[in-house]
PDB file of N, CA, C and O in Angstrom:
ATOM      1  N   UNK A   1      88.436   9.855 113.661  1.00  0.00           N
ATOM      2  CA  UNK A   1      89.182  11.087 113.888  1.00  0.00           C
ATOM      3  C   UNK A   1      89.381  11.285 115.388  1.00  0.00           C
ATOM      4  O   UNK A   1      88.451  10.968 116.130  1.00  0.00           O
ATOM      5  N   UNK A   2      90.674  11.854 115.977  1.00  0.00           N
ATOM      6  CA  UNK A   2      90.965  11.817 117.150  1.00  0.00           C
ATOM      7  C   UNK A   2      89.846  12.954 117.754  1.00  0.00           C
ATOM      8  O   UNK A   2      89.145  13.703 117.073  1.00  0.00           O
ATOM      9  N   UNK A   3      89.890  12.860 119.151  1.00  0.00           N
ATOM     10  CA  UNK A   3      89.247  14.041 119.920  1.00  0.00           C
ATOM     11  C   UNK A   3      90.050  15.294 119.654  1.00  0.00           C
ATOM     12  O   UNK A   3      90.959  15.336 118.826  1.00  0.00           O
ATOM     13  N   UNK A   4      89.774  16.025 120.190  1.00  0.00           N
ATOM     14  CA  UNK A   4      90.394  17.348 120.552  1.00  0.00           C
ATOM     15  C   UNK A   4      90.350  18.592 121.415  1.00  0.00           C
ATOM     16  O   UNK A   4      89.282  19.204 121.398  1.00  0.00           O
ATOM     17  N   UNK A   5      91.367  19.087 122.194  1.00  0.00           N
ATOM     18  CA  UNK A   5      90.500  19.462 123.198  1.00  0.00           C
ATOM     19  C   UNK A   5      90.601  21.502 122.891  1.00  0.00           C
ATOM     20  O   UNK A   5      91.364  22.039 122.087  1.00  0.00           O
ATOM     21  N   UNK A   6      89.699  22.152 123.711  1.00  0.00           N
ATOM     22  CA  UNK A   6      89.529  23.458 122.818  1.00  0.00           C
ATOM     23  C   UNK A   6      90.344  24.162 123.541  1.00  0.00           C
ATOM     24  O   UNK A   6      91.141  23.547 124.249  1.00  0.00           O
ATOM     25  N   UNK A   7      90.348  25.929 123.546  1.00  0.00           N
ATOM     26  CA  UNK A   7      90.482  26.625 124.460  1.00  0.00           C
ATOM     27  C   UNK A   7      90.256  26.866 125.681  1.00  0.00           C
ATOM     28  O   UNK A   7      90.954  27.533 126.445  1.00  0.00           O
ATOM     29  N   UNK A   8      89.021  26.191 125.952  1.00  0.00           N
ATOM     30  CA  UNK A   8      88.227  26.596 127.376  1.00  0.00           C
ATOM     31  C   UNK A   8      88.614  25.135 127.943  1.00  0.00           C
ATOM     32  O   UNK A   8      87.797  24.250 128.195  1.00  0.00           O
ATOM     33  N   UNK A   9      90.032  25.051 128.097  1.00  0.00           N
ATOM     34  CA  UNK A   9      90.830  23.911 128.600  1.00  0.00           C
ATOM     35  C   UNK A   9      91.217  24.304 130.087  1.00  0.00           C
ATOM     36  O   UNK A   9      91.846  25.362 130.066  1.00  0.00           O
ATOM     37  N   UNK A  10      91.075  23.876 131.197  1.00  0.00           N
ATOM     38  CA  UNK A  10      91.304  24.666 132.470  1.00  0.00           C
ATOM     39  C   UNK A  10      92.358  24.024 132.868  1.00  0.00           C
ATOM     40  O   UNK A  10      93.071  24.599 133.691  1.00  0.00           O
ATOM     41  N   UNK A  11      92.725  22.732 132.420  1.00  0.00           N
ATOM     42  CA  UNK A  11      94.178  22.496 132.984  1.00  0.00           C
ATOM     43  C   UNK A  11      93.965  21.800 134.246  1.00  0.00           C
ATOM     44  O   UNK A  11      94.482  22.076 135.329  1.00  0.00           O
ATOM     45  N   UNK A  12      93.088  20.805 133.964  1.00  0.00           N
ATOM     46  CA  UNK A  12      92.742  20.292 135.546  1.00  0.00           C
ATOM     47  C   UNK A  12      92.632  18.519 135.426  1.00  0.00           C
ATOM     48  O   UNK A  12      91.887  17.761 136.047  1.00  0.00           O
ATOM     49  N   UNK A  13      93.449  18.275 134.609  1.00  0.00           N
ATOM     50  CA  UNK A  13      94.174  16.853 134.382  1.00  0.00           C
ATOM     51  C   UNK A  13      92.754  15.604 134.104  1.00  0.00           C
ATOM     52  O   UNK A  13      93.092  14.536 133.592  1.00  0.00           O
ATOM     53  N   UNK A  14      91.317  15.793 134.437  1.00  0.00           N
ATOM     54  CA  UNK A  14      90.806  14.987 134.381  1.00  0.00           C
ATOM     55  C   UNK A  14      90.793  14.065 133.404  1.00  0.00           C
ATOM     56  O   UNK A  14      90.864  12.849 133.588  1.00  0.00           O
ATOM     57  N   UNK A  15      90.684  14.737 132.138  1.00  0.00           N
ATOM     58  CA  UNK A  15      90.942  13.855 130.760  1.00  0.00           C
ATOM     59  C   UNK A  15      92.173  13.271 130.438  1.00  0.00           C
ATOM     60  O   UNK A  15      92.429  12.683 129.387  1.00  0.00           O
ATOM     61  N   UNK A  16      93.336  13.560 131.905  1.00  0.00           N
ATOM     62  CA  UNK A  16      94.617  12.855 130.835  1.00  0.00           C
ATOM     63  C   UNK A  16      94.417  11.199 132.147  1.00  0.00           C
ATOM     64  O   UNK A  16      94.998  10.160 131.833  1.00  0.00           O
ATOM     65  N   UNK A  17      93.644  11.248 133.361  1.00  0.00           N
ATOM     66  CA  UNK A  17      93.427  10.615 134.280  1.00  0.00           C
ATOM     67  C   UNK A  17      92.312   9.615 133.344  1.00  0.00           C
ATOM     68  O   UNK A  17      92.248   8.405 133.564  1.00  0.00           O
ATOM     69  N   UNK A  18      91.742  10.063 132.639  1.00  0.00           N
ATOM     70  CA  UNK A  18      90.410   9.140 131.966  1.00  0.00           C
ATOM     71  C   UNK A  18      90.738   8.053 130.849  1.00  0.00           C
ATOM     72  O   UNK A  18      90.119   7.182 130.239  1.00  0.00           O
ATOM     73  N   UNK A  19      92.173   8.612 130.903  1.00  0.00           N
ATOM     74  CA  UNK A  19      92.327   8.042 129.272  1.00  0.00           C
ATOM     75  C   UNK A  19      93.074   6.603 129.217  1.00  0.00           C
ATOM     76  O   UNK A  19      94.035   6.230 129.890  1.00  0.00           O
ATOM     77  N   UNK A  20      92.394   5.947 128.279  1.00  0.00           N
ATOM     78  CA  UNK A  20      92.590   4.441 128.665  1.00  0.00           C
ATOM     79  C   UNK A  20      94.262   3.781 127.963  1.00  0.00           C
ATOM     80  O   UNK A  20      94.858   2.708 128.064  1.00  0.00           O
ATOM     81  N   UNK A  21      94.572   5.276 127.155  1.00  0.00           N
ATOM     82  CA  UNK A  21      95.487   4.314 126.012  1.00  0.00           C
ATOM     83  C   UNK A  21      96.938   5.473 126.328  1.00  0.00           C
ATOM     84  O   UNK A  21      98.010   5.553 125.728  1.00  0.00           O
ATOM     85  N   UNK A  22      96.340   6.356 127.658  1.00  0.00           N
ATOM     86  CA  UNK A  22      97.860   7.408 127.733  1.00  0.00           C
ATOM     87  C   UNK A  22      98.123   8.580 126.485  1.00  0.00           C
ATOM     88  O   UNK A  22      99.251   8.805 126.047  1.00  0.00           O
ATOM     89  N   UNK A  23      96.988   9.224 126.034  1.00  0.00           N
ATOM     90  CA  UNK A  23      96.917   9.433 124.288  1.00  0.00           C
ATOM     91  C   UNK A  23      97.204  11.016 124.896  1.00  0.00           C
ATOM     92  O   UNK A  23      98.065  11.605 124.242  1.00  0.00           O
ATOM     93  N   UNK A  24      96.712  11.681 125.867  1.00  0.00           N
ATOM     94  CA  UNK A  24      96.536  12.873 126.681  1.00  0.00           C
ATOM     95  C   UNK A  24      98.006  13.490 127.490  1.00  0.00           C
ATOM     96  O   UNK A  24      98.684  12.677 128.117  1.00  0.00           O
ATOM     97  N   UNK A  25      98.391  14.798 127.439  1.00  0.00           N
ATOM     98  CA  UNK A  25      99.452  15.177 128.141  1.00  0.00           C
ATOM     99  C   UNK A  25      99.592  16.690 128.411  1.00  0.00           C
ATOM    100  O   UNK A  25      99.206  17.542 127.611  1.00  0.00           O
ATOM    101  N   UNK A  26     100.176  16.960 129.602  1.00  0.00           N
ATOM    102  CA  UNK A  26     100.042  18.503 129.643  1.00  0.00           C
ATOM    103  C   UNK A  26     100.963  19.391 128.954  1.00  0.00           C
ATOM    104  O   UNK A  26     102.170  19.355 129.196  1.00  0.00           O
ATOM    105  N   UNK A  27     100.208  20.562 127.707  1.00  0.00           N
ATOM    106  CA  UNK A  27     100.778  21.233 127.116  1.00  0.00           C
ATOM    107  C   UNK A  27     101.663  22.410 127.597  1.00  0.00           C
ATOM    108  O   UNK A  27     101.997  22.541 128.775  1.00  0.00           O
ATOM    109  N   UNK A  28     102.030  23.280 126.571  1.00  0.00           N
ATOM    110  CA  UNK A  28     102.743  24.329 126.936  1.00  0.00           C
ATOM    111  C   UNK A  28     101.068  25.137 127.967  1.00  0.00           C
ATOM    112  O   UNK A  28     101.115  25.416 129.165  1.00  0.00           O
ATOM    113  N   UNK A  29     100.185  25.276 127.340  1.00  0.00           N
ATOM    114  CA  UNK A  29      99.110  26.381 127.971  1.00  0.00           C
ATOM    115  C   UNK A  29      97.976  25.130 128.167  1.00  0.00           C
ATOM    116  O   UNK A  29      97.249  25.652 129.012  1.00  0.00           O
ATOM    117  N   UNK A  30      97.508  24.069 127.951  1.00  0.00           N
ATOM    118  CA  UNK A  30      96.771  23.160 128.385  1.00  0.00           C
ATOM    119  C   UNK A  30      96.834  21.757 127.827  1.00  0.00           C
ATOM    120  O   UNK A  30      97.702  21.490 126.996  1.00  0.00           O
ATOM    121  N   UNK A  31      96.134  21.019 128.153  1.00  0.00           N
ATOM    122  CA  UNK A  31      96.295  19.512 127.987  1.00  0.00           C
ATOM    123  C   UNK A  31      96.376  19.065 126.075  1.00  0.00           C
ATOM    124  O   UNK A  31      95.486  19.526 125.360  1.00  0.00           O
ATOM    125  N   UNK A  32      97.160  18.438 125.626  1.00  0.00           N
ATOM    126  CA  UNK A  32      96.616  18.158 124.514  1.00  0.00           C
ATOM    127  C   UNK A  32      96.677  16.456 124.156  1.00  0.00           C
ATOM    128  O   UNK A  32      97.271  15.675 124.899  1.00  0.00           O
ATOM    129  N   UNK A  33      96.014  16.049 122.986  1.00  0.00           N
ATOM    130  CA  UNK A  33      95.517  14.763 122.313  1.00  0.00           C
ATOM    131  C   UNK A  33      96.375  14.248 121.653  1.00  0.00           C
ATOM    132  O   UNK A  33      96.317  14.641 120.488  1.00  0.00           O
ATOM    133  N   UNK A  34      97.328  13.393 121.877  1.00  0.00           N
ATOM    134  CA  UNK A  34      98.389  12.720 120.652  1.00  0.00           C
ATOM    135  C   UNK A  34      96.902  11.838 119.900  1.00  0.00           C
ATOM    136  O   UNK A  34      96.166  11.003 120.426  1.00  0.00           O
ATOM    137  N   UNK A  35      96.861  12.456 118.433  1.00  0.00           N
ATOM    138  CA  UNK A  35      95.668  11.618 117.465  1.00  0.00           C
ATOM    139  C   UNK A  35      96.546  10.782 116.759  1.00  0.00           C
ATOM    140  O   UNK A  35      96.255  10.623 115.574  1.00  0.00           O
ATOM    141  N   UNK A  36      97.300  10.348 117.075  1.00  0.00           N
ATOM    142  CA  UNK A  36      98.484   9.154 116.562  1.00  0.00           C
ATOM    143  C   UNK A  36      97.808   8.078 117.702  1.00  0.00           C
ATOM    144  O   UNK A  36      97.623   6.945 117.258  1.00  0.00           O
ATOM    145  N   UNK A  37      97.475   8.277 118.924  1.00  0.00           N
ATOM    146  CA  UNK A  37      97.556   7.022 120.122  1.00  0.00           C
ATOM    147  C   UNK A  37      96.036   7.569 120.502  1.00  0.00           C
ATOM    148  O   UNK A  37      95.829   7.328 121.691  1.00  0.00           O
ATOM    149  N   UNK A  38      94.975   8.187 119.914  1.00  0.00           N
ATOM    150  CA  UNK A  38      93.652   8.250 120.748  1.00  0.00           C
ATOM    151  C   UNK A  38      93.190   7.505 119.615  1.00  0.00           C
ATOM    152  O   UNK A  38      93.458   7.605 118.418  1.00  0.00           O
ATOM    153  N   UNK A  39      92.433   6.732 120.260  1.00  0.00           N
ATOM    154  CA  UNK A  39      91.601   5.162 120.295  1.00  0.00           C
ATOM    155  C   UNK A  39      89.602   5.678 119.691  1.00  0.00           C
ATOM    156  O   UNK A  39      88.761   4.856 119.327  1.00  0.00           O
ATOM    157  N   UNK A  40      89.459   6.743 119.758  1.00  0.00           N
ATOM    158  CA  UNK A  40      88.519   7.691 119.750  1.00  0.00           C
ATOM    159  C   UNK A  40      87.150   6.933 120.650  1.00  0.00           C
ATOM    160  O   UNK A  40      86.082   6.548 120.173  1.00  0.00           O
ATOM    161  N   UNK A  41      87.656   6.877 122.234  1.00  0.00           N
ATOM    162  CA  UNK A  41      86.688   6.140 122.932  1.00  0.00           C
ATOM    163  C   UNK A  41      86.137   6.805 123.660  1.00  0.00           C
ATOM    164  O   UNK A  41      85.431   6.303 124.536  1.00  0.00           O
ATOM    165  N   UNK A  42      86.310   8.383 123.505  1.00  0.00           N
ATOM    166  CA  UNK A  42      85.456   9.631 124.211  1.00  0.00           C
ATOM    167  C   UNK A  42      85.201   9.723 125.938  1.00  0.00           C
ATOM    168  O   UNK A  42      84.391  10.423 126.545  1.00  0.00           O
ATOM    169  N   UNK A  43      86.408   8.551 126.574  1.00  0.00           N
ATOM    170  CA  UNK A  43      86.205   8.586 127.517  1.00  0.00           C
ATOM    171  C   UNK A  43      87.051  10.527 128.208  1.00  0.00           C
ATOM    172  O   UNK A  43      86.521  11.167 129.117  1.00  0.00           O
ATOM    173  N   UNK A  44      88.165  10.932 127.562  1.00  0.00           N
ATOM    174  CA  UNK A  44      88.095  11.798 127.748  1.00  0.00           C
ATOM    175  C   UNK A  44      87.239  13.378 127.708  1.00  0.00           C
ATOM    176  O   UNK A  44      87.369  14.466 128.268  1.00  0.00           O
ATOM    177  N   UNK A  45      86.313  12.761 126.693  1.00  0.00           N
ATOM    178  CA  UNK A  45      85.017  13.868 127.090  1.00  0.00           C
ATOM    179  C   UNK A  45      84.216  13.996 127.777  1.00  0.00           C
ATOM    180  O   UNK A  45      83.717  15.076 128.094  1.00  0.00           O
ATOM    181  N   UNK A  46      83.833  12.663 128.261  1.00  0.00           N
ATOM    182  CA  UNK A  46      82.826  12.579 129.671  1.00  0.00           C
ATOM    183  C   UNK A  46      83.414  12.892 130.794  1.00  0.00           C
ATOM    184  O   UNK A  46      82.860  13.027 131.884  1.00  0.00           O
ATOM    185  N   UNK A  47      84.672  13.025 130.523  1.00  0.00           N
ATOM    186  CA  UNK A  47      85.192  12.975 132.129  1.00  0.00           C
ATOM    187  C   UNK A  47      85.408  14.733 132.198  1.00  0.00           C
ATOM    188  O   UNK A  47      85.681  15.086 133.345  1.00  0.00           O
ATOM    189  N   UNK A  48      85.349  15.675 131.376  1.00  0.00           N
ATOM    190  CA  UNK A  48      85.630  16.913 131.100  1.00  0.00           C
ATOM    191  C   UNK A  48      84.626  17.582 131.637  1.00  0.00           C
ATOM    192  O   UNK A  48      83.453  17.402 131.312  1.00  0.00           O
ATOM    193  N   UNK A  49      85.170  18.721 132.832  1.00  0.00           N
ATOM    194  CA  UNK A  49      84.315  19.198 133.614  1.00  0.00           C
ATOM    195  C   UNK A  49      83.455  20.419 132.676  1.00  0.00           C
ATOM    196  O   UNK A  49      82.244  20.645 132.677  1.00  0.00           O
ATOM    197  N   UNK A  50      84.351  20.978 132.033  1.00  0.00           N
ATOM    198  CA  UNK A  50      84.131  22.276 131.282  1.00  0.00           C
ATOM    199  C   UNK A  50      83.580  21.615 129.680  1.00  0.00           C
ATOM    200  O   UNK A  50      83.707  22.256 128.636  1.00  0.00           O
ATOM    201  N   UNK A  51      83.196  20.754 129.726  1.00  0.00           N
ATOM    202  CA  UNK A  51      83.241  20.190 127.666  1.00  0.00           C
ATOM    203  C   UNK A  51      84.065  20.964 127.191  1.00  0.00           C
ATOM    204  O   UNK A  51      83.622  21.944 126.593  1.00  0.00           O
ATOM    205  N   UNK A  52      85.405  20.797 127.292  1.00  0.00           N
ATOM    206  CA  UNK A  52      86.368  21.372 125.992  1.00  0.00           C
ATOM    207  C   UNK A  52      87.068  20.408 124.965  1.00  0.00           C
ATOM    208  O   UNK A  52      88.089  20.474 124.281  1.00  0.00           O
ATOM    209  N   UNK A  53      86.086  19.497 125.155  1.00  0.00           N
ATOM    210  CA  UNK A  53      86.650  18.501 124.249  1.00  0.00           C
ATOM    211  C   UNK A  53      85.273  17.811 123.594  1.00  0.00           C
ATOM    212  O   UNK A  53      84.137  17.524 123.974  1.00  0.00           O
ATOM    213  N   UNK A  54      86.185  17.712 122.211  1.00  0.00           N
ATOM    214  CA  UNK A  54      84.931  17.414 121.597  1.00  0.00           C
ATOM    215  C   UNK A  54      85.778  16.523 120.372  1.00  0.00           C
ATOM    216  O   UNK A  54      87.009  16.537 120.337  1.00  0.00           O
ATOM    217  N   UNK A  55      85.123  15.916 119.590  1.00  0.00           N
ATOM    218  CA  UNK A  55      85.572  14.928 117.931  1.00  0.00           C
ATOM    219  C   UNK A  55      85.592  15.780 117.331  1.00  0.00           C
ATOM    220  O   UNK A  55      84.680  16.602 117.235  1.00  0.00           O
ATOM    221  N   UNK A  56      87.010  15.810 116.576  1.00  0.00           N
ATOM    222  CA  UNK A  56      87.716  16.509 115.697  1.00  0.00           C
ATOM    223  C   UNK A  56      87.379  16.611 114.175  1.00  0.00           C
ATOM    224  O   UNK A  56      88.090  17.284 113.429  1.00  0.00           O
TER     225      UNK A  56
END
């Protein structure tokens, strides 16, 4: 199951910079997860300053 990222999204690009497969992009109000192209390799959660991302 893809990641996903929450509300307490600050909009500060690290997870779309982490991501190995380009799966990440900036939304209308914050970043979101194409789960069509995430690989589920959680590198975008480690890299998340705030943990707003977590497995879906």
């Amino acid at each position: 199951m893809a990641y996903v990222i929450s509300d307490a999204c600050i909009s500060c690009g690290a997870c779309a910079s982490g991501c190995p497969v380009d799966a990440i992009a900036e939304g209308a109000t914050q970043y979101e997860i194409n789960a069509d192209t995430c690989i589920d390799c959680g590198a975008c959660a480690a890299g998340c300053p705030v943990d707003a991302i977590s497995e879906g």
